[in-house]
N, C-alpha and C positions, 0 to 999 in steps of 0.2 A: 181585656179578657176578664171573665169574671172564675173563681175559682175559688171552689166553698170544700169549706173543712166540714167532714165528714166524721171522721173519727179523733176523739182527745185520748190520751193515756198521760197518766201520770208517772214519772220517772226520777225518786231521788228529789234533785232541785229544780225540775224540767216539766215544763208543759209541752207533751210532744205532740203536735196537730198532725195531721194526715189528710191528703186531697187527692181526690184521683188523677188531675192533669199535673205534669213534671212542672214544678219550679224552680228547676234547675236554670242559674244563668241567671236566677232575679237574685236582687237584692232589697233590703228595708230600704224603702223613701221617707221612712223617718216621721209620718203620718197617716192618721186616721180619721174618720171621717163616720157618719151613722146615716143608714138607710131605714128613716122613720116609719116610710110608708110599711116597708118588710122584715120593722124589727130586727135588725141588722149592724154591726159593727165592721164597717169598713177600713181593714187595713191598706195602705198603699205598697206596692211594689212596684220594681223601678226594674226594667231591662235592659237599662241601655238606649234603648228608642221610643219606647213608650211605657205607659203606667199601668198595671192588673189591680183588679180587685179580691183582695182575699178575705172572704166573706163569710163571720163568722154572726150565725142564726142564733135565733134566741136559747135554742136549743143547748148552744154550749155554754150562754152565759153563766150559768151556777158553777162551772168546772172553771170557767176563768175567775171566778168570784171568791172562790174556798182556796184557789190556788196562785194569788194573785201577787205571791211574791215571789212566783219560781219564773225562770228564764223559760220563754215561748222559740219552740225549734219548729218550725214546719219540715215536714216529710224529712225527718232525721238528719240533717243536713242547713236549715238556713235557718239560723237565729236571728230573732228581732227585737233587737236590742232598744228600738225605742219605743216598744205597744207596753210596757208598763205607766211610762209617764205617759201618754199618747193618752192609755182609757180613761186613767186617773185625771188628766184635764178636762176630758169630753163628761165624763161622770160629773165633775163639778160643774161644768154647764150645766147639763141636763134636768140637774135637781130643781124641782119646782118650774121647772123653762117650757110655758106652754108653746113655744114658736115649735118645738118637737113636736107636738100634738098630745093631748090628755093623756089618753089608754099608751103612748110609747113613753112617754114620764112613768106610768104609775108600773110598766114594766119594769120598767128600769128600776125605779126604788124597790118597787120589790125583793126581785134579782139581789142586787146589790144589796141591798139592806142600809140603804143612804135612809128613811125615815123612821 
């Protein structure tokens, strides 16, 4: 299942995401992943029987970027405890890594402000 964050707020020491379909019952799978084609940062969750994707658009990268050291809660309730270190590896790939493709590198530095 694919299930994309919609809404960010900021909270104190808290990235609060928001999505319209319940992720209740998931938990963090502990990785992430990037969908180059769609500009995309793929989180994994885990239910138990199979894996969702919580798919955060370029759109919220700035708000993960300014706020990139507070604890990330989706829908008030499921903290993901390992998409700090999770971005911060894939960012270090990404830098300069054309296998992503040109225009999703230069996104990305951008974004981030890796150059």
């Amino acid at each position: 299942m694919r299930i994309y964050v919609n809404e960010i707020k900021i909270k104190d020491d808290r990235i609060l995401c928001y999505t319209e379909q319940s992720t209740e019952g998931f938990t963090d799978a502990g990785q992430m992943i990037v969908d180059s084609d769609n500009y995309a940062f793929v989180h994994l969750l885990d239910d138990g029987s199979a894996f969702s994707y919580l798919i955060f658009v370029q759109e919220t990268w700035s708000m993960l970027h300014e706020h990139r050291d507070k604890k990330v809660i989706i829908n008030d309730t499921l903290e993901l405890p390992s998409f700090k270190n999770e971005l911060e590896y894939l960012l270090d790939n990404i830098v300069g890594n054309s296998n992503y493709g040109k225009s999703f590198v230069e996104a990305v530095e951008q974004t981030f402000e890796l150059v």
